[in-house]
C-alpha positions in Angstrom: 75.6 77.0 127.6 73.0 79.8 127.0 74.8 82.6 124.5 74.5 85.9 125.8 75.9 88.8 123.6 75.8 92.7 125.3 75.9 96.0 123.3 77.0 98.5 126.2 76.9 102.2 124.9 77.7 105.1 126.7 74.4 107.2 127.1 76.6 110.7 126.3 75.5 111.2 122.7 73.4 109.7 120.0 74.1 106.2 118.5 75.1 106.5 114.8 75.6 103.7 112.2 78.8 102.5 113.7 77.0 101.6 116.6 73.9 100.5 115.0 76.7 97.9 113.3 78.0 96.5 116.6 74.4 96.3 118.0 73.4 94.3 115.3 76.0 91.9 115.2 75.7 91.0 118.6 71.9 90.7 118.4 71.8 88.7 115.0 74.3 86.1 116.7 73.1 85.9 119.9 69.5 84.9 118.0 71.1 82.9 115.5 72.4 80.7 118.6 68.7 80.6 120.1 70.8 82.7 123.2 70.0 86.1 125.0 71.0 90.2 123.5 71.9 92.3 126.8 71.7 96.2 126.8 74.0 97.7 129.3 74.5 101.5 129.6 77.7 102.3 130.4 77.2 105.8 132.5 80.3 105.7 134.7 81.1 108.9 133.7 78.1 110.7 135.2 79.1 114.4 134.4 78.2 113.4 130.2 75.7 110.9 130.3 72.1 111.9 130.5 68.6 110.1 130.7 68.0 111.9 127.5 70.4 110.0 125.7 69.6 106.9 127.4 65.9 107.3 126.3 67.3 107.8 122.9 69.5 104.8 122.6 66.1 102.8 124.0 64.0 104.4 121.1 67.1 103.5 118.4 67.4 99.9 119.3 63.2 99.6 118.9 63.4 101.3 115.7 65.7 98.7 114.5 64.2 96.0 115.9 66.9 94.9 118.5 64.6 93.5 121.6 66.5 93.3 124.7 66.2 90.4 126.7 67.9 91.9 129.9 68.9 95.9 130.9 71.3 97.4 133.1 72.9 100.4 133.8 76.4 100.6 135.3 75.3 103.8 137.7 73.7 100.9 139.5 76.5 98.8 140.2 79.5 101.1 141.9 78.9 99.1 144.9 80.2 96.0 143.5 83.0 97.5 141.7 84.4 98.8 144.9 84.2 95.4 146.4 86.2 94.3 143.5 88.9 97.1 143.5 89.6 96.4 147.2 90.3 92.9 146.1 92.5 93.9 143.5 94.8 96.0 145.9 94.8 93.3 148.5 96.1 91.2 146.0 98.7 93.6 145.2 97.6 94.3 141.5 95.8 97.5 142.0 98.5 100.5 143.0 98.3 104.0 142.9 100.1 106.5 140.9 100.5 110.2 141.7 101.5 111.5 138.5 99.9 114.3 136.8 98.6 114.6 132.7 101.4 117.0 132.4 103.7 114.8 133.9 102.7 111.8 131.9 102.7 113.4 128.8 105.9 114.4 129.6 107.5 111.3 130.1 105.7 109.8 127.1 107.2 112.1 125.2 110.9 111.6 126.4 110.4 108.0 125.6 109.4 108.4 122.2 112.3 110.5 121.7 114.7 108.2 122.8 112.9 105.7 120.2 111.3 103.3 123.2 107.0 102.9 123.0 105.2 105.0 125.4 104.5 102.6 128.3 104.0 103.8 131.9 107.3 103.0 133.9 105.7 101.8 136.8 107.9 104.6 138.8 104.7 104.7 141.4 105.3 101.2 142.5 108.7 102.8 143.9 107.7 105.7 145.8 108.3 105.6 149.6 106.4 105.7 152.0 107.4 109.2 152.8 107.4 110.5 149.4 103.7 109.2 149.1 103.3 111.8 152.3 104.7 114.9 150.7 102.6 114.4 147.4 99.5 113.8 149.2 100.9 117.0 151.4 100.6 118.5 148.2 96.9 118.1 147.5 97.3 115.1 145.3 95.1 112.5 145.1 95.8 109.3 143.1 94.8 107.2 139.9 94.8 103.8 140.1 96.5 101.5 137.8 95.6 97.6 137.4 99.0 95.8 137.2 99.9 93.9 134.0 101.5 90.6 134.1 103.9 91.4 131.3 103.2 88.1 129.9 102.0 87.1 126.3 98.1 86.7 126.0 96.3 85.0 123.4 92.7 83.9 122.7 91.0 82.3 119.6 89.2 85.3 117.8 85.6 84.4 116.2 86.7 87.2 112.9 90.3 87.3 113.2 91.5 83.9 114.2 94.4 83.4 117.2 95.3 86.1 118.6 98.5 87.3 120.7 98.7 90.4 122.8 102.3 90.9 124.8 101.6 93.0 127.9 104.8 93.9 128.6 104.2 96.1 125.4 101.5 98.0 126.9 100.6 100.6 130.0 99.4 99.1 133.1 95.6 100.5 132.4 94.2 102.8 134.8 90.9 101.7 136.0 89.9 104.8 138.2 90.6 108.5 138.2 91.8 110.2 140.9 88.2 112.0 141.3 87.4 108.1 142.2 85.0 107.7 138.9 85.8 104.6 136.8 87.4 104.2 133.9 85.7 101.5 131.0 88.4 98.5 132.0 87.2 97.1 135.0 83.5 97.8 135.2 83.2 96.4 131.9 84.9 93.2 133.0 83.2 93.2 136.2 80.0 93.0 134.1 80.4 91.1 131.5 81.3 87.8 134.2 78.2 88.8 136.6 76.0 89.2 134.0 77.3 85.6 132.0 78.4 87.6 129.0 79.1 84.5 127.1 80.4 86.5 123.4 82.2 89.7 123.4 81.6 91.1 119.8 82.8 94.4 118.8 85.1 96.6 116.9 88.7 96.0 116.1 89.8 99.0 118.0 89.6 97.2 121.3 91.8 94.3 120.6 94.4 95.6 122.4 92.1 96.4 125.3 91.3 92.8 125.4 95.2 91.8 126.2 94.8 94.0 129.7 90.9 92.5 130.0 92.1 88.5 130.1 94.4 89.4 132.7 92.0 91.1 134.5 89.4 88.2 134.2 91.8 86.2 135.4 93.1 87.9 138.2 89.2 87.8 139.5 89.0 84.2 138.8 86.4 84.3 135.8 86.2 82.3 132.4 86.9 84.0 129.8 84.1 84.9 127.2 85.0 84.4 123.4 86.0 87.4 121.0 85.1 88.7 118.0 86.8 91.7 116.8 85.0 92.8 113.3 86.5 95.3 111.1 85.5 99.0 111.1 83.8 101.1 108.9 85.1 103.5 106.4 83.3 106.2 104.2 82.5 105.2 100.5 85.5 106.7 99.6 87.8 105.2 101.8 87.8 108.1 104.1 87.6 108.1 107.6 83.6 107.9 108.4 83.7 109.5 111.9 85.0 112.4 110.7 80.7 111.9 109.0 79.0 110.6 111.4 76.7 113.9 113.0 75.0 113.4 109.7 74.3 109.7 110.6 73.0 109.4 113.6 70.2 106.9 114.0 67.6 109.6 114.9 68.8 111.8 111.4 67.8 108.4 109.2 64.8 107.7 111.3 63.9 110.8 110.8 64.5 110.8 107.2 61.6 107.8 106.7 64.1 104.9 105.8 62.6 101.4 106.7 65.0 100.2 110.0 65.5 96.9 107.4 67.1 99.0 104.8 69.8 99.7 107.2 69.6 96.5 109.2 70.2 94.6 105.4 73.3 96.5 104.6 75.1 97.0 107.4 74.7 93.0 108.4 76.5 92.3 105.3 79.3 94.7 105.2 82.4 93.3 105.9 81.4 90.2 104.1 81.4 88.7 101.1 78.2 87.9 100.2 75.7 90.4 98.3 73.7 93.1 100.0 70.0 92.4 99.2 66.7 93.9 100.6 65.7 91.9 103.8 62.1 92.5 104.7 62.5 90.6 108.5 64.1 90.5 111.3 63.8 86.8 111.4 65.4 86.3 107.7 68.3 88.4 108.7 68.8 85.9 111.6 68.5 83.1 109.5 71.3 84.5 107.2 73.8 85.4 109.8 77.1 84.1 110.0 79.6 85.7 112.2 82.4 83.5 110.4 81.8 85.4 107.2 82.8 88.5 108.6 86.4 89.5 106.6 89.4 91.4 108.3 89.1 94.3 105.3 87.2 97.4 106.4 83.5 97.5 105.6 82.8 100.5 103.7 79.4 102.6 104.3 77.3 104.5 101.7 74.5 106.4 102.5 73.1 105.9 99.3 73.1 102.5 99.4 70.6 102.6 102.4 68.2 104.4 100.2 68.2 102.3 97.5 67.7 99.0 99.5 64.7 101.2 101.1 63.2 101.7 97.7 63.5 98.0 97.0 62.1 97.0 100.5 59.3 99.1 99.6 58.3 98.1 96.5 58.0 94.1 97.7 56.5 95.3 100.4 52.9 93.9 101.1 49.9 96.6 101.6 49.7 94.8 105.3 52.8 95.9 106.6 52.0 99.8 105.5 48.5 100.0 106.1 48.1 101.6 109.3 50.4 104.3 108.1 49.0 104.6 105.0 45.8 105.5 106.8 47.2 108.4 108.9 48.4 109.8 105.7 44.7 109.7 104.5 45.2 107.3 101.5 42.8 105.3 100.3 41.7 101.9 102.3 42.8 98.4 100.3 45.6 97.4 99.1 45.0 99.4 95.3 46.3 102.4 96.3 49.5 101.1 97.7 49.7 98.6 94.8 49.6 101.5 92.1 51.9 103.8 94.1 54.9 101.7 95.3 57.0 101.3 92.6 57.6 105.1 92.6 58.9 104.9 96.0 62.1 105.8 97.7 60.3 106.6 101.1 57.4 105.8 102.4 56.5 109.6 102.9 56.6 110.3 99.5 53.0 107.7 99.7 51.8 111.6 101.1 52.4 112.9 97.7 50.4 110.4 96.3 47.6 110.9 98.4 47.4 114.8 97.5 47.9 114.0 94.2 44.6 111.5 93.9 42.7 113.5 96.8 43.9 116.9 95.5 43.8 120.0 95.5 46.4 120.0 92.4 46.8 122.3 89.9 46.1 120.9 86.4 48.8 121.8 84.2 46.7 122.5 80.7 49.0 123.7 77.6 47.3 126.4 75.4 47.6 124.0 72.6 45.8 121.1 74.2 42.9 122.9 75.4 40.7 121.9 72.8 41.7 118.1 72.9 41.4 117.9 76.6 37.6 119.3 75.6 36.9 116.3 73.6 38.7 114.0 76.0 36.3 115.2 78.6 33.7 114.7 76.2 34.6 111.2 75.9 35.3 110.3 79.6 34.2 107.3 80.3 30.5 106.8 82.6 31.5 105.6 86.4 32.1 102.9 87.9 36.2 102.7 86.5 38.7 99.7 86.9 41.8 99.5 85.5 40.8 98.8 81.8 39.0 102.3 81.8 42.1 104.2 81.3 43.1 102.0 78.0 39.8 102.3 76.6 39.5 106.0 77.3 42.5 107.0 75.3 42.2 104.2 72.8 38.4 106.1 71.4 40.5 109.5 71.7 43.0 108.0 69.4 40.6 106.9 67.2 38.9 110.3 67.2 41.8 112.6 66.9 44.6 110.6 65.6 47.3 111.8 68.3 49.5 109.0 69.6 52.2 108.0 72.5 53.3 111.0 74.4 50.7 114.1 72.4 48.0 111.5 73.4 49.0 110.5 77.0 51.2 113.5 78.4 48.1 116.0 78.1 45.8 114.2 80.3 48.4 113.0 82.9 49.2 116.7 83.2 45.7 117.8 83.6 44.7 115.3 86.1 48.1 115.0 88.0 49.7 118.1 87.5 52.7 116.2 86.8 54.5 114.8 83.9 55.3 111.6 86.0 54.0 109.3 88.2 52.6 106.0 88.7 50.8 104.3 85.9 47.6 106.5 84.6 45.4 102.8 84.4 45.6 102.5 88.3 45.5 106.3 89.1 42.3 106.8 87.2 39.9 105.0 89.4 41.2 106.6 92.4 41.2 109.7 91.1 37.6 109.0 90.2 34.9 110.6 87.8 33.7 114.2 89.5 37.6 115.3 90.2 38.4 114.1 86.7 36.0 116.2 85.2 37.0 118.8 87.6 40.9 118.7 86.1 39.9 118.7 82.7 38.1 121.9 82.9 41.5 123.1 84.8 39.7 123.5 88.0 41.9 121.0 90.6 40.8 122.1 94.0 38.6 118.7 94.6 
């Protein structure tokens, strides 16, 4: 059996980190099983979704590295789910109900009154014939409901172990409107046995729906894919994190300069208990995936955590992997540059910073006081070519000469030639900064 996982997101708004999460999961474990990662739109409800956000969800998933290995779109496929709704009602276990919102709000209400759960009363399976007439008379059109068994379901989940849904304890869902557009039951079903969807991995909050879905799977004469329902996410303080989540759309931290593996590294391990660590590749993050060690507590999402796995990713990362970006920023070709600058890192475009600082123009920050030592230290600048020992030996005769030590000896020269008080290591920044703009700072003029 080939594993085949889907993500299916509804193209009606950008993807944030909760969906980042699910895409993930099912991409890490349909790799780590050697199988196939299926994107399918779900844009049944034409009226919201857009090619816009389609395109979007296409340019998130590259970002992060999640390569499909089939598409699809549901819009394609409304043929086939009305072959499959006629077969339903022929067998009796599609039927339509005439009710309005109003009306079932109503009647949900009543029952929760009267202390019983809120489940449609089937009251359209007993409509006459004639009664049927005078409501259509009326102008109204129906919603179709799929007809639950009432009978206990159960499946082996991959996160939370068995599982038992009793359908007598929920609605008969309704798979299609009365304006004749689909609801997400059945064309999700309907999918996911066409297209061989082998593992159905996502969030907790459709457990339930997978009670109705079994039923349905059966009633079509499918096998039933396995589950895995994993835990959601809360905010870092145990808040609710959709309440957050305009602020974490996958386009905001794209846009923001965070590595897709910063991300990618936390969120595969929340929910479980190993450690978050830095992962630089998409292929180690396979390697370490384990679907089993997903917990049933919810997984709670920092922000900040992101950022500081990016810092780490960055400063392990090899000049290799940044060099063509590097280069658009204008830095310096080899790997010296990115060596010197790394460790000062949080994101990669703060490398731009560095790269005004050594190519200028700065403004030398020269204290009245220190004018006349940054004289002699001009005095005593070393003759070109530098390397890194120039720096040491530069301020160690400019000890020797003036008798100033740690931060009066260092802090006035970083100052001048930086125009900050910190920074990367003055030993590396020295020989990129080179000889004429050196001079150039000293004598407070930093527009080279």
């Amino acid at each position: 059996m080939t594993v085949r996982t889907r993500f299916a997101p509804s193209p009606t708004g950008r993807l944030h980190v909760g969906n980042a999460r699910a895409a993930l999961f099912c991409y890490l474990f349909a790799k780590s099983q050697g199988g196939q990662f299926v994107l399918r739109m779900d844009d049944t409800d034409q009226a919201r979704s857009t090619p816009e956000f389609a395109e979007a969800i296409h340019t998130d998933l590259a970002w992060l590295g999640l390569v499909q290995d089939e598409t699809a779109k549901q819009s394609d496929r409304f043929e086939r789910y009305e072959m499959v709704f006629t077969q339903l009602k022929e067998q009796g276990l599609a039927y339509a109900c005439y009710e309005t919102p109003d009306e079932l709000d109503r009647k949900r209400k009543r029952q929760l009154a009267r202390g019983l759960p809120p489940v449609y009363d089937r009251a359209a399976l007993e409509l006459s014939a004639d009664e049927i007439a005078a409501l259509e008379a009326e102008g109204r059109t129906p919603h179709w409901r799929f007809k639950l068994s009432g009978q206990s379901v159960s499946w082996p989940d991959m996160v939370r172990g068995e599982q038992k849904i009793e359908t007598a304890s929920l609605s008969d869902p309704v798979i299609r409107r009365g304006d004749g557009t689909w609801l997400y039951t059945l064309p999700s079903v309907v999918d996911d046995l066409d297209m061989k969807i082998t593992h159905v991995i996502r969030g907790e909050d459709h457990v339930t729906n997978t009670g109705a879905q079994v039923e349905l799977i059966a009633a079509l004469g499918g096998e039933v894919p396995i589950f895995g329902h994993f835990s959601l996410m809360l905010a870092a303080d145990g808040g609710a994190l959709s309440k957050r989540l305009g602020s974490l759309s996958l386009q905001d931290l794209r846009e923001q300069g965070l590595e897709p593996m910063s991300l990618n590294s936390l969120i595969a391990r929340l929910g479980t208990a190993d450690p978050v660590e830095p992962v630089r590749d998409m292929a180690s993050l396979i390697a370490g995936f384990d679907m089993s060690r997903l917990g049933r507590a919810p997984a709670r999402f920092d922000a900040e955590d992101v950022s500081r796995l990016n810092a780490r990713i960055l400063h392990d990362m090899p000049y290799a992997d940044v060099a063509e970006r590097l280069q658009a920023m204008g830095a310096p070709e080899g790997a010296v540059f990115w060596d010197s600058i790394k460790g000062n890192l949080t994101l990669l475009s703060e490398a731009a910073d560095m790269v005004q600082l050594i190519n200028g123009p700065i403004t030398p920050i020269i204290e009245a006081e220190d004018a006349e030592y940054l004289a002699q230290a001009l005095a005593c600048l070393p003759s070109a070519p530098w390397d890194e020992q120039s720096w040491s030996a530069w301020t160690g005769e400019l000890k020797a000469a003036t008798g100033r030590k740690g931060r009066g000896l260092f802090m006035p020269l970083r100052q001048a030639l930086t125009g900050q008080a910190h920074g990367p290591e003055m030993q590396h920044l020295l020989p990129l900064i080179g000889y004429d703009r050196a001079t150039a700072r000293l004598q407070g003029n930093g527009a080279a």
